[in-house]
N, C-alpha and C positions, 0 to 999 in steps of 0.2 A: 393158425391165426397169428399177427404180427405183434409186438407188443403195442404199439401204437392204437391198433383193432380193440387187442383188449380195454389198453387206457381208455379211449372213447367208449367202449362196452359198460363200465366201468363206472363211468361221470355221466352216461346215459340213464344206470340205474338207480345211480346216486341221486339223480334229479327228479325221476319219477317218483321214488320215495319218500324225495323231501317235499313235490309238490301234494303226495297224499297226504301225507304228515300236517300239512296247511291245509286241505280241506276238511281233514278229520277236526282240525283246531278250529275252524271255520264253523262248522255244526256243533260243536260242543261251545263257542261262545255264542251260537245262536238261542242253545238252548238254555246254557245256565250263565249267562251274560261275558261278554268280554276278561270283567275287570276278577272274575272267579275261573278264570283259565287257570288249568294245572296240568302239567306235563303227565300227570298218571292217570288225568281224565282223558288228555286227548292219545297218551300212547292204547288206551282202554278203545276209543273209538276208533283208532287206525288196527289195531289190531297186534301192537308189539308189545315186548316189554320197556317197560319206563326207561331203563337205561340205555335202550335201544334208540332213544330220542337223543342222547345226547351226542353222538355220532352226527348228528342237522344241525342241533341248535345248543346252544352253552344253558339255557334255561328259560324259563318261562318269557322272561322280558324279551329276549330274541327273536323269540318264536311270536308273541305279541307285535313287537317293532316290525315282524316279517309279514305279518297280518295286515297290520296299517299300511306299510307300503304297496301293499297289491290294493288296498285301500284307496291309498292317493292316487295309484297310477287310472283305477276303474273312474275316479273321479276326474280329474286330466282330461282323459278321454273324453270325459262327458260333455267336459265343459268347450272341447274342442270342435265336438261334435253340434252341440247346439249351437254355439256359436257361425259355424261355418253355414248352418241349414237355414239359419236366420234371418231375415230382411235387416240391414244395415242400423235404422233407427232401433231394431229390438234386437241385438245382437248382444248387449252387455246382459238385458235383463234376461233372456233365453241362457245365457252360461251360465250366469249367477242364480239360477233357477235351477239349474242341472246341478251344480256345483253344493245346491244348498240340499237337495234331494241329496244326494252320496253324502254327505256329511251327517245328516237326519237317520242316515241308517247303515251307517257304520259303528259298529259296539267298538272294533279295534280303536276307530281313529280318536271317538271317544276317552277311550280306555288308555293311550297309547301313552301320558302324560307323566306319570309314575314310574314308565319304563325309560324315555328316554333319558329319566334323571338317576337311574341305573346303570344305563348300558356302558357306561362310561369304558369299560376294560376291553368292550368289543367296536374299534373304530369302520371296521366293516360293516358289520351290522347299520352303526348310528350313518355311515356314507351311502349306503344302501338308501337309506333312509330318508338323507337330508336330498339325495338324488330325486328322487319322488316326488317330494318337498316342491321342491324347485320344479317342474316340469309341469305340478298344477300351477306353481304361481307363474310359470310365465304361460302356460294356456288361458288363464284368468289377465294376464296382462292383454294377452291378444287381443282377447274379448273387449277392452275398452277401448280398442281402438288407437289406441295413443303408443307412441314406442316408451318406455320402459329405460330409458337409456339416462336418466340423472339419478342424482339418488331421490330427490322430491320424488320422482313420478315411481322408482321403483319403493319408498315409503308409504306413498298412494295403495298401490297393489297390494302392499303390506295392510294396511287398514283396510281395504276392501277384503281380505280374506279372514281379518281377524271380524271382521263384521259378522261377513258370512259364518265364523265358526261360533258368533255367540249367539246368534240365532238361530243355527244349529240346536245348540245348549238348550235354548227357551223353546224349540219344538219339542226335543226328545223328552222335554219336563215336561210339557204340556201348560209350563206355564205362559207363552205369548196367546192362547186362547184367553184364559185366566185373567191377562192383563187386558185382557177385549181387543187385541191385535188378530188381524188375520195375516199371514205368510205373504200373500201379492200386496199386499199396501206397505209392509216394511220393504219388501223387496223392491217395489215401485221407487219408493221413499230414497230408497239405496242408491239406486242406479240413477236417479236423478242427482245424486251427488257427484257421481263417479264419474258423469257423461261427460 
């Protein structure tokens, strides 16, 4: 076998690892929430030893930040996805409806806020990251139809996602019930701003 064969060999099982490594981390923040991840829980649920993780990820916040970006990317899609299936008039509020589902039930992206004001010594990590970032917000800009091209309209997109993520916030609390809010009437409310 060539060394080449190997290298590929190599970064093949490197990859397969690190993506169990993330679903391991994945059921352990399903089970004892996001923001209580620990490397000796999720090496316990993958199946290695604890320092056997640090070979993937520099520490918890990494492995956190690597969680939320598979996060953002599942949500992207979403919001890509609704949007293109959608009738033109309901095309914002279909993504932002997708967008606000994946946000509702992600414990990382939740969680993710602590970390990236850590990750600071890993700029890979945090570009990984802000990559993601970005790919929801401009499927979310698509979604309104408008090009995204000044800073105004790409400020817009910025408030239409901080929106969606504080409403996020008040589902996962349960407090926009509380406040006698249902989900499609902010949501409605929303997209008739944005339209």
């Amino acid at each position: 076998m060539s060394a080449l064969a190997r290298a590929a060999r190599r970064e093949r099982a490197h990859a397969a690892t690190r993506a169990a490594i993330l679903q391991a981390a994945r059921r352990v923040a399903a089970r004892d929430g996001a923001r209580d991840l620990s490397l000796r829980g999720v090496a316990a649920e993958a199946g290695f030893a604890p320092a056997a993780l640090y070979g993937y990820f520099r520490g918890k916040d990494e492995l956190l930040l690597a969680l939320a970006a598979d996060d953002l990317a599942a949500l992207a899609h979403a919001v890509r996805a609704a949007a293109k299936t959608a009738p033109a008039p309901a095309r914002l509020e279909a993504a932002a409806t997708a967008g606000l589902e994946a946000l509702a039930h992600s414990d990382a992206i939740a969680a993710v806020q602590s970390a990236l004001a850590d990750i600071g010594s890993d700029p890979e990590s945090e570009r990984h990251f802000n990559g993601r970032l970005i790919a929801a917000l401009t499927a979310l800009a698509a979604a309104t139809g408008r090009p995204a091209d000044t800073p105004q309209s790409r400020a817009d997109v910025m408030l239409l996602a901080a929106a969606l993520a504080g409403l996020a916030l008040f589902l996962r609390s349960g407090r926009l019930a509380a406040l006698g809010f249902q989900e499609a009437q902010i949501l409605s409310r929303l997209c008739e701003r944005f339209s």
